[in-house]
Biopython code that builds the backbone (N, CA, C, O; Angstrom):
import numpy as np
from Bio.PDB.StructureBuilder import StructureBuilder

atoms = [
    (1, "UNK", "N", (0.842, -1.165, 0.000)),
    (1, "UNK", "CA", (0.000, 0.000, 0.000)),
    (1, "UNK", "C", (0.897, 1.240, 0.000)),
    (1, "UNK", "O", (1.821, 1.395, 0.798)),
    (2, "UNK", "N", (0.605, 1.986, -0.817)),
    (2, "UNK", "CA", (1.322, 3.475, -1.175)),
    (2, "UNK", "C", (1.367, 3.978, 0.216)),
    (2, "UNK", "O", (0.546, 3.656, 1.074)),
    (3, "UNK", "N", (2.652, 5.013, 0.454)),
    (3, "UNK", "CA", (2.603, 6.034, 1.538)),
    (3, "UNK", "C", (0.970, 6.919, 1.107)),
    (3, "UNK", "O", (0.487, 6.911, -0.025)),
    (4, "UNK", "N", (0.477, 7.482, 2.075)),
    (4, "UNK", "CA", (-0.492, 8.831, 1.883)),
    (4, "UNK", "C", (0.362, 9.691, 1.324)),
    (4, "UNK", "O", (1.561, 9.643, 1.600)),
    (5, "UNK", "N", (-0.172, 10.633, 0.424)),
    (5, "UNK", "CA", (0.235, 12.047, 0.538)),
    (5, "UNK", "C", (-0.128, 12.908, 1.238)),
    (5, "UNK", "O", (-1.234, 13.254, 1.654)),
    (6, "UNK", "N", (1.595, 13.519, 1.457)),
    (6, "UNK", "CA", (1.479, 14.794, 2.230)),
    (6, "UNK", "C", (1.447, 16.248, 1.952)),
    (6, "UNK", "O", (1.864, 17.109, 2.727)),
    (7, "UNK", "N", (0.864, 16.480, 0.663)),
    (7, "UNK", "CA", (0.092, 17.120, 0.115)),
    (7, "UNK", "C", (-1.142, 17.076, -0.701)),
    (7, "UNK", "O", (-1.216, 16.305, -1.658)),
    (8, "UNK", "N", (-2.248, 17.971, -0.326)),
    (8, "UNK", "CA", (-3.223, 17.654, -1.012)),
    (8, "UNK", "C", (-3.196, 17.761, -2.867)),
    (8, "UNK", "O", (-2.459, 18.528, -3.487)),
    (9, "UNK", "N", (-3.894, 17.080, -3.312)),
    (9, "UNK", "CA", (-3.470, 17.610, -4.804)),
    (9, "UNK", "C", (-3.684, 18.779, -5.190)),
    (9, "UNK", "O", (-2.836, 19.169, -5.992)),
    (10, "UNK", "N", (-4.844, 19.843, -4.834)),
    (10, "UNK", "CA", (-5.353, 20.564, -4.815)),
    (10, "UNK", "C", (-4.031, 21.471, -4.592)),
    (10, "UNK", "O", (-3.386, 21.777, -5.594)),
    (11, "UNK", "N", (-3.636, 21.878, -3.422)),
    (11, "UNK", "CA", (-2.257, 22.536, -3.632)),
    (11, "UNK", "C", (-1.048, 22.163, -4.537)),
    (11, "UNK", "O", (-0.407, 23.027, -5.136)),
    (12, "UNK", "N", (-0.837, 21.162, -4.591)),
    (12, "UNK", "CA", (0.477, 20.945, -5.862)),
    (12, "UNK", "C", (0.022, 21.296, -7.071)),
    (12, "UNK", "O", (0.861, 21.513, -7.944)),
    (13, "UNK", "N", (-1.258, 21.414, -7.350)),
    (13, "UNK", "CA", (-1.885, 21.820, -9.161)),
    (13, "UNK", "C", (-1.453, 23.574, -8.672)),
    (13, "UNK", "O", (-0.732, 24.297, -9.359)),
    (14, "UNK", "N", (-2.026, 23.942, -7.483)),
    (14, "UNK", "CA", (-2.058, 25.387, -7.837)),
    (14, "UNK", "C", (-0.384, 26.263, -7.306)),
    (14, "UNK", "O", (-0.079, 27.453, -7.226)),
    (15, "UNK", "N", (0.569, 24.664, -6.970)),
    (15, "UNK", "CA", (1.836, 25.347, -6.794)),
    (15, "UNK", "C", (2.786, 25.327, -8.313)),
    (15, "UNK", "O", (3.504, 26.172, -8.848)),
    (16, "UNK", "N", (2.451, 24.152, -8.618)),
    (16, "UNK", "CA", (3.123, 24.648, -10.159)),
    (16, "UNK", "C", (2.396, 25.323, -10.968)),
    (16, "UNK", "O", (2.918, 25.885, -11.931)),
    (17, "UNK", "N", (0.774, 25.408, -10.677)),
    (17, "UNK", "CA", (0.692, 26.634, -11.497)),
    (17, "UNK", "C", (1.360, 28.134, -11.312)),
    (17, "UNK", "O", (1.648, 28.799, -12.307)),
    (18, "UNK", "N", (1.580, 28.608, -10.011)),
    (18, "UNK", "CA", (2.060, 29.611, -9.217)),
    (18, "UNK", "C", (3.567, 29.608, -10.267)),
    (18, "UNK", "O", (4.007, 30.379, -11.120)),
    (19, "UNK", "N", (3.967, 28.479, -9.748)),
    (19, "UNK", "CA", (6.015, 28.542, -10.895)),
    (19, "UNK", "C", (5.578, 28.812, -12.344)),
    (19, "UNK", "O", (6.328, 29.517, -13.019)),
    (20, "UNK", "N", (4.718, 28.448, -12.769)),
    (20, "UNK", "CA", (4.413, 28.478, -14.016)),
    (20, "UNK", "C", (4.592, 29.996, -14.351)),
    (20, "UNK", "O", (5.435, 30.706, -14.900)),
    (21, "UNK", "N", (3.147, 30.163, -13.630)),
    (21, "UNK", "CA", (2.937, 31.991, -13.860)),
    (21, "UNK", "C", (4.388, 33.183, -13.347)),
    (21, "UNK", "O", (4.472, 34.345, -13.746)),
    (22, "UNK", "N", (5.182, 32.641, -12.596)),
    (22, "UNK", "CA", (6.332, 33.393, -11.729)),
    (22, "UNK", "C", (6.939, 33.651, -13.016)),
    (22, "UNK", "O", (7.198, 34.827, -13.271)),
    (23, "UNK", "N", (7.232, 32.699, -13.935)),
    (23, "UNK", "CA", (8.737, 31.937, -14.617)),
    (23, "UNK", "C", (8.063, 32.906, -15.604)),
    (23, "UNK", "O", (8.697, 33.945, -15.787)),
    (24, "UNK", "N", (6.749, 32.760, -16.369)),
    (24, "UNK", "CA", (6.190, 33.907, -17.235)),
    (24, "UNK", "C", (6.573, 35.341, -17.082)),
    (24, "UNK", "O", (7.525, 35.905, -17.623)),
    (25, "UNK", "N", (5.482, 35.967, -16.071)),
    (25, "UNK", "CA", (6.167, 37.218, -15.909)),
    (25, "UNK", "C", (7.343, 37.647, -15.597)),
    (25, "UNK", "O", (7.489, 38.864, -15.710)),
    (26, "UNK", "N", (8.261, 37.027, -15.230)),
    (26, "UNK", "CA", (9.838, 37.168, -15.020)),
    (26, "UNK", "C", (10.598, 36.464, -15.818)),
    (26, "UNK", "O", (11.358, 35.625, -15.335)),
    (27, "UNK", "N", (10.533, 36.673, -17.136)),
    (27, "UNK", "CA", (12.005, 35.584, -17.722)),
    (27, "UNK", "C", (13.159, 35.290, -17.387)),
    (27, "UNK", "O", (13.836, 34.405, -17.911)),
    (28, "UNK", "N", (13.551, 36.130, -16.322)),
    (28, "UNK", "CA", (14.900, 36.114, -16.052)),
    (28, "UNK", "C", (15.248, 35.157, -14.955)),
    (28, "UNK", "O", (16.341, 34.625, -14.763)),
    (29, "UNK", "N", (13.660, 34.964, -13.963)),
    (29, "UNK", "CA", (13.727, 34.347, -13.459)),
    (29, "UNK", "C", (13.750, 32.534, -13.317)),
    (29, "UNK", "O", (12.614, 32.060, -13.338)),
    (30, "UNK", "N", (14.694, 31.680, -13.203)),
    (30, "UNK", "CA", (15.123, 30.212, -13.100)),
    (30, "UNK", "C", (13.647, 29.552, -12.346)),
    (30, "UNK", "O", (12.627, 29.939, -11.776)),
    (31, "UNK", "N", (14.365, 28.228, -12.809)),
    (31, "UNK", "CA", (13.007, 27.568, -12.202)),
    (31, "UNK", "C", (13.355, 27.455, -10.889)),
    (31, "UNK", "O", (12.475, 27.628, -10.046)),
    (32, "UNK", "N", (14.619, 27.162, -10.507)),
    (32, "UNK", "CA", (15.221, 27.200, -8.908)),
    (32, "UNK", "C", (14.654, 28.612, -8.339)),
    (32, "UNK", "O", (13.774, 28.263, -7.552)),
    (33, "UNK", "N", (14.696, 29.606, -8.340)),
    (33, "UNK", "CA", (14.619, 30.832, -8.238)),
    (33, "UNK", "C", (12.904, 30.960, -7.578)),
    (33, "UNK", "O", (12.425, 31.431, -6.547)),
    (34, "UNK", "N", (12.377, 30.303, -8.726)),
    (34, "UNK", "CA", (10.522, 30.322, -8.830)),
    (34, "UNK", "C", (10.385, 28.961, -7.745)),
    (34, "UNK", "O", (9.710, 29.106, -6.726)),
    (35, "UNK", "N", (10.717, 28.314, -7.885)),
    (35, "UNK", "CA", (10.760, 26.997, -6.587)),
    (35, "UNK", "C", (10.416, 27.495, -5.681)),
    (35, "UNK", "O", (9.324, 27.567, -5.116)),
    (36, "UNK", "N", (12.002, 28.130, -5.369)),
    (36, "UNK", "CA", (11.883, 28.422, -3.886)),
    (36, "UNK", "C", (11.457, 29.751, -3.277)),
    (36, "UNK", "O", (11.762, 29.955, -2.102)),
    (37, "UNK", "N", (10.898, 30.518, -3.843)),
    (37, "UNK", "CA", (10.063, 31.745, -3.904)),
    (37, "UNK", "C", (8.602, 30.990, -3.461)),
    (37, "UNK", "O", (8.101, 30.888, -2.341)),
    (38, "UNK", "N", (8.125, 30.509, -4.757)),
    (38, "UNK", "CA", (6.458, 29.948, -4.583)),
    (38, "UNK", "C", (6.605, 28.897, -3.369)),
    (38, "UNK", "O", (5.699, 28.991, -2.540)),
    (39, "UNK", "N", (7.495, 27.997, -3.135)),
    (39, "UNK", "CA", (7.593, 26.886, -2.340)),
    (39, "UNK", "C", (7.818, 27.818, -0.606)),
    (39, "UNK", "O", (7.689, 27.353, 0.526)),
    (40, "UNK", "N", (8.079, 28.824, -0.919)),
    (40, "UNK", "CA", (8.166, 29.311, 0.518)),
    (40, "UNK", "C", (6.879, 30.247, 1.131)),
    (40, "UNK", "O", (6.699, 30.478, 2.326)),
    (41, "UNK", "N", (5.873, 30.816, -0.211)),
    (41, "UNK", "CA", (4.963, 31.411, 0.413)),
    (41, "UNK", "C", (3.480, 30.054, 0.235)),
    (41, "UNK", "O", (2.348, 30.342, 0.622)),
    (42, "UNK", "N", (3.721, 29.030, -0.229)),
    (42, "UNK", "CA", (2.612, 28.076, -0.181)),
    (42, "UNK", "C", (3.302, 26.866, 0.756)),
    (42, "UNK", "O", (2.829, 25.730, 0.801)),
    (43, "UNK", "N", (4.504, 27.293, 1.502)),
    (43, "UNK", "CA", (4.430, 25.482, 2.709)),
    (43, "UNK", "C", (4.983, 24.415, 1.763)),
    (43, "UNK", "O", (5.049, 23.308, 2.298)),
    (44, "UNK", "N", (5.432, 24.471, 0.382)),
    (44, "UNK", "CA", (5.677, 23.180, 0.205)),
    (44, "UNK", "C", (7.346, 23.275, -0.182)),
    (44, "UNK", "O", (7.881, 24.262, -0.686)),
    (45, "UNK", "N", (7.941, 22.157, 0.138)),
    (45, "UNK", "CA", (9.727, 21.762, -0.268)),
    (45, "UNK", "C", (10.112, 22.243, -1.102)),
    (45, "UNK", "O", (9.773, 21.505, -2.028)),
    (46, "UNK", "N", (10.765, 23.233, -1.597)),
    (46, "UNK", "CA", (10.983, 23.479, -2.888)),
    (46, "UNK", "C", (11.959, 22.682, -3.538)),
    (46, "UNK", "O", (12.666, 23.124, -4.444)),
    (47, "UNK", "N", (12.035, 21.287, -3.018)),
    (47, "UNK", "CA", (12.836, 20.190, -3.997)),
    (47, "UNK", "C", (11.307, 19.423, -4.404)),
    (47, "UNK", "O", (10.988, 19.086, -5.544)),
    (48, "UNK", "N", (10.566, 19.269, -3.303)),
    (48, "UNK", "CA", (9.230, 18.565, -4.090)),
    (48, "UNK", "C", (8.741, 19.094, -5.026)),
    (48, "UNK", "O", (8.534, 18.521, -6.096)),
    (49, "UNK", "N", (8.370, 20.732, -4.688)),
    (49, "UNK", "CA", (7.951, 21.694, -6.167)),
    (49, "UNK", "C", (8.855, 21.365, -7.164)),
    (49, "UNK", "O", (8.176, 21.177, -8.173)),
    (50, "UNK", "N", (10.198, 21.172, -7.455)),
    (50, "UNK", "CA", (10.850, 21.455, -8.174)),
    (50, "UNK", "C", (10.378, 19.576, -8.604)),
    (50, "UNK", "O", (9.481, 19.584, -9.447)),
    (51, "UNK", "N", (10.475, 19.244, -8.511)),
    (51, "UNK", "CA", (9.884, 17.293, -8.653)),
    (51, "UNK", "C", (8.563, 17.810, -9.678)),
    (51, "UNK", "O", (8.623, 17.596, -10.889)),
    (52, "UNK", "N", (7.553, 18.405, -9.146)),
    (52, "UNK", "CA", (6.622, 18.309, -9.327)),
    (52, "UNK", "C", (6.613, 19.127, -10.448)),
    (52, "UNK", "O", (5.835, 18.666, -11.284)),
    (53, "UNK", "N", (7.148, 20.137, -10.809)),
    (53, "UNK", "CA", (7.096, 21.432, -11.865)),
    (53, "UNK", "C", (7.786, 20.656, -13.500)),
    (53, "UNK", "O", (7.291, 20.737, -14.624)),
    (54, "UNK", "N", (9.199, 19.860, -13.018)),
    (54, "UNK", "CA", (9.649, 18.561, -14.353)),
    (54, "UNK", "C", (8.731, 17.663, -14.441)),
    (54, "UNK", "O", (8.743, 17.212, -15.586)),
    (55, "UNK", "N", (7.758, 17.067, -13.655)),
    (55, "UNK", "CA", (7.452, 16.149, -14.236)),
    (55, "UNK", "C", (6.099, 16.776, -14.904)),
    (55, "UNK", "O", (5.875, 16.236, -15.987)),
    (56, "UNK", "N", (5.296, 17.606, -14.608)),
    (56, "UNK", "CA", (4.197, 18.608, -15.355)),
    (56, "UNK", "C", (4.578, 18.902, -16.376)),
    (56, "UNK", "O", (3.902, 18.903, -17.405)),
    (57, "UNK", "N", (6.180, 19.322, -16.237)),
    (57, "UNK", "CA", (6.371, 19.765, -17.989)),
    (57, "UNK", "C", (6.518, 18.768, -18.954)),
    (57, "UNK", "O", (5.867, 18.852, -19.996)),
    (58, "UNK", "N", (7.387, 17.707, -18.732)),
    (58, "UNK", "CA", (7.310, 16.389, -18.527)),
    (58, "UNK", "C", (5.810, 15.386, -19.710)),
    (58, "UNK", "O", (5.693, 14.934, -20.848)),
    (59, "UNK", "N", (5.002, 15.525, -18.448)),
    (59, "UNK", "CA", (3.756, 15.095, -18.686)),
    (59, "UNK", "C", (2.908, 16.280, -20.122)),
    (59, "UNK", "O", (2.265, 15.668, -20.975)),
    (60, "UNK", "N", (2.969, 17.543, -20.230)),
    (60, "UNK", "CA", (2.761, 18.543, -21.247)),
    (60, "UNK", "C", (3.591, 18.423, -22.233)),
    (60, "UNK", "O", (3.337, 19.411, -22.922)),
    (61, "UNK", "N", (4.464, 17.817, -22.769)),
    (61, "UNK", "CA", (4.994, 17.536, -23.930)),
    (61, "UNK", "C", (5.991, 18.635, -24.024)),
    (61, "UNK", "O", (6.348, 18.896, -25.173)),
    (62, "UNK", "N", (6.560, 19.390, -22.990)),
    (62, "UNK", "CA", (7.656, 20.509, -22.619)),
    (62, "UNK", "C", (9.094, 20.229, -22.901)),
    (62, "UNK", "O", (10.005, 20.891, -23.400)),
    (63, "UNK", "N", (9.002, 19.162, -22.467)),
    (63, "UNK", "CA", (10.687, 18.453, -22.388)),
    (63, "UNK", "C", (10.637, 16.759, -22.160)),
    (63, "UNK", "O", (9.944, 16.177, -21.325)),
    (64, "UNK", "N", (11.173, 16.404, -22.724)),
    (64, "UNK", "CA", (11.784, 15.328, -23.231)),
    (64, "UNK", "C", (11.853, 14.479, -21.525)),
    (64, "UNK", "O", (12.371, 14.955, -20.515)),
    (65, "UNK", "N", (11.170, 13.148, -21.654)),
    (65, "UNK", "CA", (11.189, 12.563, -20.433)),
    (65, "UNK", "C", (9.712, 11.217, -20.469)),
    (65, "UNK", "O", (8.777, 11.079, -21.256)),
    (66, "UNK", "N", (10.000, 10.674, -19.599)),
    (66, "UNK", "CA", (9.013, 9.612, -18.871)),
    (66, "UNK", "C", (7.749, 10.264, -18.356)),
    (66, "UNK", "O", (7.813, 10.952, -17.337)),
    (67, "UNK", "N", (6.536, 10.080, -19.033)),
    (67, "UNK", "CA", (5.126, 10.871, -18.701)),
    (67, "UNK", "C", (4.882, 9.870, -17.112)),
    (67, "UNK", "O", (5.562, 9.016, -16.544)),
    (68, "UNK", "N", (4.067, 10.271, -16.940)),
    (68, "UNK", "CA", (3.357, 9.297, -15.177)),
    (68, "UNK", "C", (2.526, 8.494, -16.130)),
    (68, "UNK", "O", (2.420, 7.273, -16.016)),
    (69, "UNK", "N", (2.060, 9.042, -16.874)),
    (69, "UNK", "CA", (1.041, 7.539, -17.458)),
    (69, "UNK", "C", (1.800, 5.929, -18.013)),
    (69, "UNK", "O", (1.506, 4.746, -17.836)),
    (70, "UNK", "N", (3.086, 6.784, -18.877)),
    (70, "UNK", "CA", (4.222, 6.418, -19.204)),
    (70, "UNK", "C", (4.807, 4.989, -18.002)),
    (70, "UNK", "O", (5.034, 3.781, -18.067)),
    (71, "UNK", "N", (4.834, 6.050, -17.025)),
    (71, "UNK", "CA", (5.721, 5.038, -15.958)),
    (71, "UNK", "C", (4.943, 4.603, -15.055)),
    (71, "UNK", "O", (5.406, 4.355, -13.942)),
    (72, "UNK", "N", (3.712, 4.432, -15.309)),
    (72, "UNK", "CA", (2.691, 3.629, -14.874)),
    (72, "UNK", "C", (2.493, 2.025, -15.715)),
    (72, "UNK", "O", (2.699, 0.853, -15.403)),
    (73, "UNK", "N", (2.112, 2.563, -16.617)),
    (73, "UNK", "CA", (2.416, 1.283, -17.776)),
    (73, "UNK", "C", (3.922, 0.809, -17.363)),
    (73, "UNK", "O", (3.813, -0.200, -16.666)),
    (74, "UNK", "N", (4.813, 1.047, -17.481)),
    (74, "UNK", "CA", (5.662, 0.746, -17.536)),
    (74, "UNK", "C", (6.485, -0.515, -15.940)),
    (74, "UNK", "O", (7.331, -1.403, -16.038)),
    (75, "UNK", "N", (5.676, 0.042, -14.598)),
    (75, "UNK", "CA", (5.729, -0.839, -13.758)),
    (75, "UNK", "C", (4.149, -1.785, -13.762)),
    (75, "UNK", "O", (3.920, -2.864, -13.215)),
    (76, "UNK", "N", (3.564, -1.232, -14.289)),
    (76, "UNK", "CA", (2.494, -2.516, -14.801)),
    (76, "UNK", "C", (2.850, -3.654, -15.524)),
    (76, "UNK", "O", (2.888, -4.783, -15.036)),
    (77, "UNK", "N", (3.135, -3.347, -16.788)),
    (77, "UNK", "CA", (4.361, -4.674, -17.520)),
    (77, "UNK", "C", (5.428, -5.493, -16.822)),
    (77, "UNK", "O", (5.723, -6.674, -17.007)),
    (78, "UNK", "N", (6.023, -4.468, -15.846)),
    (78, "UNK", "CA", (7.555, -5.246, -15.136)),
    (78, "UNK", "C", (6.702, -6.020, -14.534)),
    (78, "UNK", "O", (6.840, -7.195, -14.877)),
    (79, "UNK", "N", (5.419, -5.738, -13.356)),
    (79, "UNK", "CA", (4.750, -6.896, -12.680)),
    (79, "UNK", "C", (4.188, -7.729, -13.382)),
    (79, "UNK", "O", (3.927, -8.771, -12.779)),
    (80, "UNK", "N", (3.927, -7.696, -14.307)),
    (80, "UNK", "CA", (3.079, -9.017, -15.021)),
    (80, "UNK", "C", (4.408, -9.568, -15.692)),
    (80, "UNK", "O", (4.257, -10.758, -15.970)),
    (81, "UNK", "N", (5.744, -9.054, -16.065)),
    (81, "UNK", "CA", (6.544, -10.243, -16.591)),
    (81, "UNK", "C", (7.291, -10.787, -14.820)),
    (81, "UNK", "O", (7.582, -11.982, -14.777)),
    (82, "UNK", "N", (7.496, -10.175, -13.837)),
    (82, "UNK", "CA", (7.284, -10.784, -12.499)),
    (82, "UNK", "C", (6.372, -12.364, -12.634)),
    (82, "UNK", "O", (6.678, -13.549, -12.769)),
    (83, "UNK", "N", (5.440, -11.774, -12.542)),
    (83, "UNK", "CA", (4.227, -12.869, -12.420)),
    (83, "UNK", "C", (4.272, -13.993, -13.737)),
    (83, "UNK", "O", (3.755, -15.108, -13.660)),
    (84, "UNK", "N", (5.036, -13.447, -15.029)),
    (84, "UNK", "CA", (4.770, -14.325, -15.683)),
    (84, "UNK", "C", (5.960, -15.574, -15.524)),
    (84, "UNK", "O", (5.819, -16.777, -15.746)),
    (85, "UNK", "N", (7.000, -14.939, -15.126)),
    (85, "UNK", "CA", (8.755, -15.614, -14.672)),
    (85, "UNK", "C", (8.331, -16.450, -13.329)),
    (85, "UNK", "O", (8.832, -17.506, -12.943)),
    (86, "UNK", "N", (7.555, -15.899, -12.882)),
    (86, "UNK", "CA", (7.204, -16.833, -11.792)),
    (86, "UNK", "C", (6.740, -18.392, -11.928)),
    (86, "UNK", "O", (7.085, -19.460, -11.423)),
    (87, "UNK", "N", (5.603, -17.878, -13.048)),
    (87, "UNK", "CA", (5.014, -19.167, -13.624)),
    (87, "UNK", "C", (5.599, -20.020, -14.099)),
    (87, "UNK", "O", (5.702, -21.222, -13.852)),
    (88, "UNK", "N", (6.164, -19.109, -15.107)),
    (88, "UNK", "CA", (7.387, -20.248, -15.897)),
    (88, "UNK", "C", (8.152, -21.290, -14.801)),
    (88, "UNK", "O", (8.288, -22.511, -14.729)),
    (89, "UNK", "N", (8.459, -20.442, -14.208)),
    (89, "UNK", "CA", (9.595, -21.664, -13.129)),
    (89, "UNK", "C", (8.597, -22.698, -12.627)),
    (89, "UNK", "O", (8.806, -23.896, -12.818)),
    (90, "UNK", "N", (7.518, -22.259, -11.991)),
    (90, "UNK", "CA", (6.924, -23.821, -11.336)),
    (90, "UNK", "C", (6.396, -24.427, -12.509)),
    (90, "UNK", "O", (6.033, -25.560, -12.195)),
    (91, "UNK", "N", (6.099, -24.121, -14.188)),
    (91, "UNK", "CA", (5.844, -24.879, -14.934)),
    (91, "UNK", "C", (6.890, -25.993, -15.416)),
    (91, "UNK", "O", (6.773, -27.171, -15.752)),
    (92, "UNK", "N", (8.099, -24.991, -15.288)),
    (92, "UNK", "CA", (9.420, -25.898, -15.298)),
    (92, "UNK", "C", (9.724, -27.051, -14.707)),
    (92, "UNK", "O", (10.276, -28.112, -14.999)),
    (93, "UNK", "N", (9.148, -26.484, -13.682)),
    (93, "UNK", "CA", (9.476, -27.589, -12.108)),
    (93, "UNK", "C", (8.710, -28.758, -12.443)),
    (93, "UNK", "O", (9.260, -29.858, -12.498)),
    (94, "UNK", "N", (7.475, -28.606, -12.673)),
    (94, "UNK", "CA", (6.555, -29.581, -12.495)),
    (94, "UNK", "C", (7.013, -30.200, -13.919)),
    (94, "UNK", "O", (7.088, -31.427, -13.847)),
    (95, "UNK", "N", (7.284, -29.764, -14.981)),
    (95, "UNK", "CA", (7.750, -30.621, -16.060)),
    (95, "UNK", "C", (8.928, -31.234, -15.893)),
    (95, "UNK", "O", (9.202, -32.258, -16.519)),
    (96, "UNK", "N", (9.913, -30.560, -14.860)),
    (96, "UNK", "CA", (11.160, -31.427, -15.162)),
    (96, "UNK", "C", (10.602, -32.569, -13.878)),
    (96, "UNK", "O", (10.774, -33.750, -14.180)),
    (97, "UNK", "N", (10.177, -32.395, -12.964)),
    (97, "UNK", "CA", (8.839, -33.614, -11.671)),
    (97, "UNK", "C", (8.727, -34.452, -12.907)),
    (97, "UNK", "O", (9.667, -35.093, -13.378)),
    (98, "UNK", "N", (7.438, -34.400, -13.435)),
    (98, "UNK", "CA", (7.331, -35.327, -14.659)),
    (98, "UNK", "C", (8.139, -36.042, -14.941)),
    (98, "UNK", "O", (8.255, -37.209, -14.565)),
    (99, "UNK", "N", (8.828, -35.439, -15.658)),
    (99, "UNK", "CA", (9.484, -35.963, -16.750)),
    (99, "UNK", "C", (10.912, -37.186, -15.934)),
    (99, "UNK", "O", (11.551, -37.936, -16.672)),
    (100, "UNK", "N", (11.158, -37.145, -14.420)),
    (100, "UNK", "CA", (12.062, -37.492, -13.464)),
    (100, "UNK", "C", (11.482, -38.676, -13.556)),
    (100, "UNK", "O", (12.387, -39.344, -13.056)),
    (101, "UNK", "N", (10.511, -39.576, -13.863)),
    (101, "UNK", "CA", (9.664, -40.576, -13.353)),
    (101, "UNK", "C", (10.018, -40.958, -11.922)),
    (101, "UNK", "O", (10.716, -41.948, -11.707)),
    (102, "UNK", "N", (9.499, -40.111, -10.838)),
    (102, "UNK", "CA", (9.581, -40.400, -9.840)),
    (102, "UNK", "C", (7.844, -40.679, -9.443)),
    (102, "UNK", "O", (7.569, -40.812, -8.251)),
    (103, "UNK", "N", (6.562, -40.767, -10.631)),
    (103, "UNK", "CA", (5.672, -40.746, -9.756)),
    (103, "UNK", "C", (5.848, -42.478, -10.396)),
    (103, "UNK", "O", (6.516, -43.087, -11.232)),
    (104, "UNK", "N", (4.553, -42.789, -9.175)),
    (104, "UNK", "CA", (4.176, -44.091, -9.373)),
    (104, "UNK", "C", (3.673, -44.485, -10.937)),
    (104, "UNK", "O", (2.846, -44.009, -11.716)),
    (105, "UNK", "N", (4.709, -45.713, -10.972)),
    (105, "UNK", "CA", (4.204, -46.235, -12.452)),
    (105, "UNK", "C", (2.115, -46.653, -12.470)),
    (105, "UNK", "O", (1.373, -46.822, -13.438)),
    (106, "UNK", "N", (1.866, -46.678, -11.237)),
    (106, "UNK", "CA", (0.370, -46.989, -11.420)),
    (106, "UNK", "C", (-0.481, -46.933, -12.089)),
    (106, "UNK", "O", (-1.332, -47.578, -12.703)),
    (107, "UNK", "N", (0.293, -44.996, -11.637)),
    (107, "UNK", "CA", (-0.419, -43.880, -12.024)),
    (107, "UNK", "C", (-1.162, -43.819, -13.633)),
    (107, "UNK", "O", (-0.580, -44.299, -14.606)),
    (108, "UNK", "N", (-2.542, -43.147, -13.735)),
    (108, "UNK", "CA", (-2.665, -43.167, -15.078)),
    (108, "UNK", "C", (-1.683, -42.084, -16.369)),
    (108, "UNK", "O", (-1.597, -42.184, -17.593)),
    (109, "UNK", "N", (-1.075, -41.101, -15.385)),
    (109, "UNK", "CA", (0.035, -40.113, -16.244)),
    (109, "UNK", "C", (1.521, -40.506, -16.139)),
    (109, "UNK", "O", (2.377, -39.845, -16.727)),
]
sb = StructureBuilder()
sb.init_structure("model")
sb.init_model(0)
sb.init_chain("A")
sb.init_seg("    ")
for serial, (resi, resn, name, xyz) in enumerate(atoms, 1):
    if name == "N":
        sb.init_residue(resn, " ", resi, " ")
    sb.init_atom(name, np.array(xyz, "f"), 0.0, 1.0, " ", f" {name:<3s}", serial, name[0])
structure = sb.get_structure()
């Protein structure tokens, strides 16, 4: 089970919007700069803002990177080839069992 967040979403939409709008009217101003400006009058880390502001741009087709939908799929697949490597081995197992003739010749298999 995921940690909770310790921010509501509701504030992280309207803190990178805040960097968003900073970085606009000030060109001169860095995204470090706008971080830790907005991150100090809204309460939040300005390494989390700064997390949160790449991966928005990220996710907007801004810069070059791994979307969240992206790297959602992406640990979705790793668990199902998990689960599928798993299988394989006890299918293995039980075929190389088989194939050992250790069960009773009685048997109808």
């Amino acid at each position: 089970m995921p940690a909770p967040r310790k921010y509501p979403p509701e504030l992280r939409e309207r803190s990178i919007r805040l960097v968003h709008e900073a970085m606009k009217d000030d060109p001169s101003l860095s995204m470090n700069q706008a971080v830790i400006r907005i991150g100090q009058r809204v309460g939040v880390n300005p390494d989390t803002l700064r997390g949160w502001t790449k991966q928005n741009r990220i996710d907007a087709g801004e810069v070059p990177g791994t979307t969240t939908s992206d790297a959602a799929r992406i640990r979705q697949l790793e668990q199902e080839v998990r689960e599928l490597k798993r299988a394989n081995e006890i299918l293995m197992a039980a075929s190389s069992f088989m194939r050992s003739g250790e069960l009773d010749p009685r048997l109808p298999w």
